[in-house]
C-alpha positions in Angstrom: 0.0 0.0 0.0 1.4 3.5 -1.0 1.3 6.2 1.3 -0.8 7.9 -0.5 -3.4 5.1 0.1 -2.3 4.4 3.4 -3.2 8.5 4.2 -6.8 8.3 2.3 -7.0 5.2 4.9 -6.7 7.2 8.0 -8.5 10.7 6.6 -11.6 8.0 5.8 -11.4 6.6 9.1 -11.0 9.8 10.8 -11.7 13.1 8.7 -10.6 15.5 11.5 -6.8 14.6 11.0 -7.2 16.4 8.2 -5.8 19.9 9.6 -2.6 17.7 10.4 -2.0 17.1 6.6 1.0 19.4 5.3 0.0 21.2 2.4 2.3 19.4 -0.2 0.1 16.5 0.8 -2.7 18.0 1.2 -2.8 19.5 -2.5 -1.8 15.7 -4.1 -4.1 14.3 -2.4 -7.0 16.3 -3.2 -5.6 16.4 -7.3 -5.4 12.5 -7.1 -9.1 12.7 -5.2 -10.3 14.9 -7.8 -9.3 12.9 -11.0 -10.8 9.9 -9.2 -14.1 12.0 -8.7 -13.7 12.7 -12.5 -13.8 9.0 -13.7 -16.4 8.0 -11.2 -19.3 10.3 -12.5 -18.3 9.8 -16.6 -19.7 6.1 -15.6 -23.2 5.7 -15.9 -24.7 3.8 -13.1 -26.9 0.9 -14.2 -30.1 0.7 -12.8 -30.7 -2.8 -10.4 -33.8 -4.2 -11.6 -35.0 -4.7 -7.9 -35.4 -1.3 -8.2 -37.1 -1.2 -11.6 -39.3 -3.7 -9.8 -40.1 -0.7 -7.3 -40.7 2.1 -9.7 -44.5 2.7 -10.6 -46.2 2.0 -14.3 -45.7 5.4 -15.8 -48.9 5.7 -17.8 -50.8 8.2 -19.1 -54.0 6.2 -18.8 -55.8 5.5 -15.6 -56.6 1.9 -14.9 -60.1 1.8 -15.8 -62.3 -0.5 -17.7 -63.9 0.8 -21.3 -67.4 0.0 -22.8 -66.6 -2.2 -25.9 -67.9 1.3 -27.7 -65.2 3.3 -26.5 -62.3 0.2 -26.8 -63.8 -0.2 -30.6 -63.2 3.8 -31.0 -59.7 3.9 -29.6 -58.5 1.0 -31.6 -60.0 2.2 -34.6 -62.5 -1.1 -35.2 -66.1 -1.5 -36.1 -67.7 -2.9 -32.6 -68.7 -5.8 -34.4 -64.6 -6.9 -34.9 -64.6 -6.2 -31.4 -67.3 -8.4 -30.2 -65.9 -11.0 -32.6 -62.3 -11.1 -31.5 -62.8 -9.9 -27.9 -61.6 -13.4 -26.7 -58.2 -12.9 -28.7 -57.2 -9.4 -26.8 -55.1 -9.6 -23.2 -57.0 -6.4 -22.1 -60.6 -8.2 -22.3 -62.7 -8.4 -19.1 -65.6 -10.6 -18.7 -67.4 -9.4 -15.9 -70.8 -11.3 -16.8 -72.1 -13.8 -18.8 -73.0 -11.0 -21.4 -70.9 -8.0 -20.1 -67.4 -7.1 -21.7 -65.2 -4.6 -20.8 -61.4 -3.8 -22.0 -58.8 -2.2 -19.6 -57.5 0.9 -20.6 -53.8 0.7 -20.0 -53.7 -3.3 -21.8 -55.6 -1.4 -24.6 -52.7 1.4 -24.6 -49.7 -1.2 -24.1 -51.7 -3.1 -27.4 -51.8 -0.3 -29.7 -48.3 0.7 -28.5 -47.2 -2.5 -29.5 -48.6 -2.1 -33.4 -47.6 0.7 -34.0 -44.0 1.3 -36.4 
């Protein structure tokens, strides 16, 4: 270990020795500590994905459930189609025997999804 290291050591452990530093040392240390500082921030930090676990859905839908009218009108469909191929769509909701709805932010992640 250089001295160098062996100083940072004992400033880390105890920062008020640092008014017994000479100034020769005192002004290496802090270039040394300053092109350390450098390299540290150019490196992006990755984000851990326990974290992207965390982080809420950024949406700009609310979670609500759509009439098959309104799904039909967002996607861009005859309600017919809808009614049709409701059972092929993730974002369907059977609430009934004969009532459909279609969550909003499924229906947004969908038509995210097809577009270019």
């Amino acid at each position: 270990m250089t001295d160098r290291a062996r100083l940072l050591d004992a400033l880390l452990a105890d920062p008020a020795r640092a008014t017994a530093i000479s100034p020769e040392e005192r002004t290496s240390l802090i270039a040394a500590l300053s092109a350390l500082v450098i390299a540290l921030v150019s490196v992006p930090l990755p984000t851990p994905i326990a974290q992207l676990a965390r982080e809420p859905e950024q949406s700009t839908t609310p979670n609500v459930l759509l009439t098959p009218a309104e799904a039909a009108a967002r996607m861009g469909i005859p309600i017919r189609r809808l009614y049709r191929d409701a059972d092929r769509f993730s974002f369907t909701r059977r609430l009934g025997a004969r009532t459909l709805r279609f969550d909003a932010r499924g229906l947004e992640r969908w038509l995210a999804s097809r577009r270019p």
